[in-house]
N, C-alpha and C positions, 0 to 999 in steps of 0.2 A: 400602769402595768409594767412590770419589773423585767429584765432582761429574760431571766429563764422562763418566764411561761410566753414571750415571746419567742426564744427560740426553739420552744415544742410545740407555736401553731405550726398548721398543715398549708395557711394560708395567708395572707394579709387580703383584708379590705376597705379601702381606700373613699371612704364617703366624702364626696363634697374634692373640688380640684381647685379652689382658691389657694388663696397664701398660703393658707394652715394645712392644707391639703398636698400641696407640691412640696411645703417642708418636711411633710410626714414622710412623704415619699421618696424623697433624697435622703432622709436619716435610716429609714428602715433598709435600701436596696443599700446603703454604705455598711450597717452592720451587720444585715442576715441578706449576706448577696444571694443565695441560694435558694430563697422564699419567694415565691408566686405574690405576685400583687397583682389586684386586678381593682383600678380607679372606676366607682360608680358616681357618673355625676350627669346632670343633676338629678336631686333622692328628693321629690314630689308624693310620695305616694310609701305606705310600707313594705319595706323591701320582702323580697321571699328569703325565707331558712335558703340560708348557706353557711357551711361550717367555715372554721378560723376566726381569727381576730379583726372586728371590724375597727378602722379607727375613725373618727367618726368628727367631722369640721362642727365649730358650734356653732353655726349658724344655723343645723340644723337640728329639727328637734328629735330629741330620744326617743318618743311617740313610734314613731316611722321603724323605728327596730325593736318592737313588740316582738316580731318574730325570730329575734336572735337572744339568746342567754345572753343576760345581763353580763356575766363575768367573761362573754366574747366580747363584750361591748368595750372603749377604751377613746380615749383624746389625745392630740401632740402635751394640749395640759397636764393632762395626768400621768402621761411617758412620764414626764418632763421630770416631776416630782417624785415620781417613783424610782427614776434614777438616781438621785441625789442621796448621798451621806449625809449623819445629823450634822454634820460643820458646813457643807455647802450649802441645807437647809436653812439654819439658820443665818446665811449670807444673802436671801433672795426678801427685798422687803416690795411686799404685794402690794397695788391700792387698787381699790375699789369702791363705790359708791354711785349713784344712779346719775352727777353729772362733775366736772370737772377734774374726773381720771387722767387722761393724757398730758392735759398742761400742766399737774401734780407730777407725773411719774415725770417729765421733761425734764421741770425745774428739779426735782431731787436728783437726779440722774447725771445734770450737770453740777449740781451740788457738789455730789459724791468727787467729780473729776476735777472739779474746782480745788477739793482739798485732797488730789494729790492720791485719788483712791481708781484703780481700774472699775467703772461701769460700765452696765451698757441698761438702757431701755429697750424692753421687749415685752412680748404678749401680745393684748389687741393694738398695744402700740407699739410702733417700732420695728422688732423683726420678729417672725414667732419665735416661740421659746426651743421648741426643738433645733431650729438653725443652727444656737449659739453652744446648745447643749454640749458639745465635743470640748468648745471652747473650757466652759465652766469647772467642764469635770478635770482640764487639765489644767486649772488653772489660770490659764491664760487672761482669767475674767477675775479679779477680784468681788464684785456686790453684780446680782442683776436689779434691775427696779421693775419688775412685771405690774401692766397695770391688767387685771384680770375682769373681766365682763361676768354679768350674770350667767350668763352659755358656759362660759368658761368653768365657771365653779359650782353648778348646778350637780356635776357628780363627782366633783372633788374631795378625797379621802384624807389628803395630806394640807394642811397649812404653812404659809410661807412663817419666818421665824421672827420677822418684823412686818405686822399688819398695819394698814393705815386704810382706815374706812373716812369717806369724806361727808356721808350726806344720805338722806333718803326721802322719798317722794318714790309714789307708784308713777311705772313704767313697764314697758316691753307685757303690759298684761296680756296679749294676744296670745305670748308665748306657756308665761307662770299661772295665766289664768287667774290671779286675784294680788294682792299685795303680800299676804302674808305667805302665799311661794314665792312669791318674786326676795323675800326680804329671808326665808329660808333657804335661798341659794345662794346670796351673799354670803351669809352668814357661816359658809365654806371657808369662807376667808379667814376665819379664827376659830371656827369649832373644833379644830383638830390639833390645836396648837399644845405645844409643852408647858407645862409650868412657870420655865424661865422663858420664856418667848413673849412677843410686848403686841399690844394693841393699840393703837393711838389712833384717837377721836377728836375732834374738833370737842370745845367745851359743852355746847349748845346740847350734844349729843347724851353730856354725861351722866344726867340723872335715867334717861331711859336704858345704856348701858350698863351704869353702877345694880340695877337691876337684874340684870341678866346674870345667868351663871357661867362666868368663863373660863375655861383652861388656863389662859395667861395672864401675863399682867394686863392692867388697864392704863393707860397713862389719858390724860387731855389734855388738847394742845389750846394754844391762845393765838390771837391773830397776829402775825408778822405786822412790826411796824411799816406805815404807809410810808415814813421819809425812806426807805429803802429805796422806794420809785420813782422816776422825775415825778412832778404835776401833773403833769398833763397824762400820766401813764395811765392805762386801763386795767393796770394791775393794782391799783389803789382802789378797785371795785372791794367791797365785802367780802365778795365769796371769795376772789382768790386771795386776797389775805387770808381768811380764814384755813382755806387749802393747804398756803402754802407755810399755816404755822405750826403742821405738820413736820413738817423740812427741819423745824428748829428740834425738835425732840428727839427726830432722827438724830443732829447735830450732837444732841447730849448723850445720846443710845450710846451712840459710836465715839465720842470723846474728841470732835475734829475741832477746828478753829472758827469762831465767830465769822473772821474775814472770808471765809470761802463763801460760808452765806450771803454774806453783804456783797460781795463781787459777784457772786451767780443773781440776785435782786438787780443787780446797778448793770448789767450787759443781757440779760433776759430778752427774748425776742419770742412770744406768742405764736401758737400754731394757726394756719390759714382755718376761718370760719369759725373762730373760735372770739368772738366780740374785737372783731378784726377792724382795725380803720384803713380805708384804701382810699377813702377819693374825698375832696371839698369841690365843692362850688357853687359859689355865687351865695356864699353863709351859711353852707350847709354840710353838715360832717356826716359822710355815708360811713358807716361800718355792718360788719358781716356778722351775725349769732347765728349762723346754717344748722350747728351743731347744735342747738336749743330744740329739743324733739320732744319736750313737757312744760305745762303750765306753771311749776313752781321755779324752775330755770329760768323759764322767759320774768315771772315775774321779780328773781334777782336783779337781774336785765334793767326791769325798768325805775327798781329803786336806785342801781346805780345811777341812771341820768336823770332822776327826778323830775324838776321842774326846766331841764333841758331837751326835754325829750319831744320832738314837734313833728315825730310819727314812725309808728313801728308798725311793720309787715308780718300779717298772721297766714298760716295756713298749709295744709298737710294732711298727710291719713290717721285719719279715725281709728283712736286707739280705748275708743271710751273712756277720756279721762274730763273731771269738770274741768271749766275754766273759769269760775269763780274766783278763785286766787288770786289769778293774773287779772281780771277784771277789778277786782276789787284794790290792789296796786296799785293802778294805772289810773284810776278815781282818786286816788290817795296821794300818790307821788306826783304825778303828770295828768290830771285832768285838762290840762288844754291841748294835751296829744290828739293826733287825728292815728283813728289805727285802720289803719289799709286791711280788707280781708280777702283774699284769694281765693278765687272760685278753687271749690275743693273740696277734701272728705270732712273737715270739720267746720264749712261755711257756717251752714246753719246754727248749729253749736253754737259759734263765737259770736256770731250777730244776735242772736236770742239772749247772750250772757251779757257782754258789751252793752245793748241799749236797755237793759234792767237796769244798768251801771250810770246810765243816761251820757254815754260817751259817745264822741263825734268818731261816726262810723262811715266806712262806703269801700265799697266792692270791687276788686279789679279782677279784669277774666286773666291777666297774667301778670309777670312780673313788668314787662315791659308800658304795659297799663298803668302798672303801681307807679312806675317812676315818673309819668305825666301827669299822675295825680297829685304825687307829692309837690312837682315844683308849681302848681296851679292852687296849693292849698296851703302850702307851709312860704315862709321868709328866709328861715334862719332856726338854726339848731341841730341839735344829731338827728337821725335818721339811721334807722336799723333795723336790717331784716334778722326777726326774733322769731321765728316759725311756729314756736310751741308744738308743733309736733312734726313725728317722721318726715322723710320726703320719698318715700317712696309711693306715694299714689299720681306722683307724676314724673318724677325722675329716681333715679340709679339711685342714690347716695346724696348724705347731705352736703358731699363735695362739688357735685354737678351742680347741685341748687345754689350752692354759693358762689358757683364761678360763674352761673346763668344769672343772677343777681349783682354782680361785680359788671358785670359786660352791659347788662341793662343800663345802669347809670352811668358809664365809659362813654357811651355809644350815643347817651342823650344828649339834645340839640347843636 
């Protein structure tokens, strides 16, 4: 929503009081100091007609303001975008994709500053985008790297001018209700784009997008060489290669230097719960996948540690998705894994899928459970809580669940 039909609402309405929510809220009272805001949080239920502009956090669904004209309706994402000129447009490179957004928009972000360029990372990660927005507009910000969420771009009008889609696998169906909304929300992400404006795909991707009809260019990316990484790094997993050889076509987009890359690869440091290593003992390598909230994630997961892998932690809310995939992986790469399943909303699920799989299964009522099972059933090898799904049927965030997971094995014997 553009400045002037913001400054002939009668009202502002302020949904949702999180991050997105209080940013909204310090950019609107800074440029229409005059305008009534009134914060509705929390929005459970569909709100009643009330005139003005609602802005609306995407964590909640559109659903719930049936009772407000769409064109009252608005997000800090689509200010955001709506503010910008076609040169500042084209300076914000989006990513999105169902998993390894944040560590993508990190590493490019640092890219960008590595060769010498003002960034900043913002969106769902980062700071929100309206924060920075005063910045951008004055410059002060040369490139943003917004990594944008399906919420985010579900009624997104505008596309960023450098897209990078990483990946897809259904997800978040509770909210899109089936794959093909959930993949028509994305897909904000470049349907609005220019002519001259680029999309970049992972290779794997490319025959089902050379398919599609798109506004911009198409480019495919190849996988970042693995010597970039020590050995021992967990960025030498597939996916984030793959992810981050995105980063190289940006590289060529924009005309920077080889060595920025290779210096942002060679000092790289990985976001918490994000296939994290934090603890050894006694031959055994704990790391964190908190962030792993579907079956085709986790079972990334487990081809990266193949035949090292001597037990991964399942378990989370029922989001209706199979788990055949990841079953069938863990047969394939790691059948002598033992996989831990956590009483929870997809126990059942995973133990019905798992012993079809004929894999060594058993039940823990918590994580603290898990971690006495593990060192009574395993010797030696990684060990990783891989969730496959949400954590919200027993904690906050997949933050809580991996710092309750971290402190479990801290805390053992």
């Amino acid at each position: 929503m553009n400045s002037e039909k913001l400054a002939a609402a009668e009202k502002f309405w302020i949904a949702g009081h999180g991050a997105e929510g209080r940013a909204s809220e310090k950019f609107l009272r800074k440029h229409f100091p005059a305008m009534p805001i009134e914060i509705v949080d929390p929005v459970r239920e569909p709100v009643k007609f009330e005139s003005g502009i609602w802005v609306i956090s995407p964590g909640i669904p559109r659903r719930f303001f049936e009772n407000i004209p769409a064109e009252n309706q608005t997000s800090g994402t689509e200010i955001f975008f709506e503010f910008l000129d076609e040169n500042l447009r084209k300076k914000v490179i989006g990513i999105s994709g169902t998993k390894g957004k944040s560590t993508t928009t990190k590493f490019v972000a640092e890219f960008l500053e590595n060769a010498g360029k003002s960034a900043i990372a913002a969106g769902n990660f980062g700071v929100p985008l309206l924060e920075i927005l005063d910045d951008f507009l004055a410059e002060k910000i040369e490139f943003v790297v917004a990594e944008l969420s399906s919420y985010q771009l579900e009624n997104l009008k505008i596309s960023p001018g450098i897209a990078i889609f990483l990946n897809f696998s259904p997800d978040h169906l509770d909210r899109h209700g089936d794959a093909g909304n959930y993949f028509h929300a994305k897909s904000n992400l470049w349907q609005h784009q220019k002519s001259d404006d680029f999309l970049i795909v992972p290779e794997n991707l490319g025959l089902r997008f050379s398919m599609l009809k798109l506004p911009g260019r198409l480019i495919l990316s190849r996988k970042i060489s693995a010597k970039n990484f020590a050995e021992t790094s967990v960025f030498r997993a597939p996916h984030f290669l793959e992810n981050f050889g995105t980063a190289e076509v940006v590289r060529q987009i924009l005309k920077l230097p080889e060595t920025a890359l290779k210096k942002t690869a060679e000092n790289f440091i990985g976001l918490p719960h994000r296939l994290e290593f934090f603890a050894e003992k006694n031959g055994r390598k704990f790391y964190d996948d908190s962030i792993c909230t579907n079956p085709g994630s986790a079972a990334a997961t487990v081809k990266f540690f193949g035949g090292t892998l001597a037990a991964i932690v399942l378990g989370g809310q029922n989001r209706g998705l199979s788990y055949e995939i990841l079953a069938e992986e863990i047969r394939k790469k790691s059948p002598r894994a033992l996989v831990v399943v956590l009483d929870s909303e997809i126990s059942k699920k995973v133990l019905e899928t798992c012993d079809a799989h004929d894999l060594e299964i058993v039940r823990a009522e918590n994580l603290d459970e898990a971690v006495k099972i593990i060192f009574e059933k395993t010797n030696s090898g990684s060990i990783v809580l891989c969730p496959a799904a949400p954590s919200y049927d027993r904690w906050k965030n997949f933050h809580e669940r991996g710092n309750a997971w971290q402190t479990a094995v801290k805390n053992f014997g």
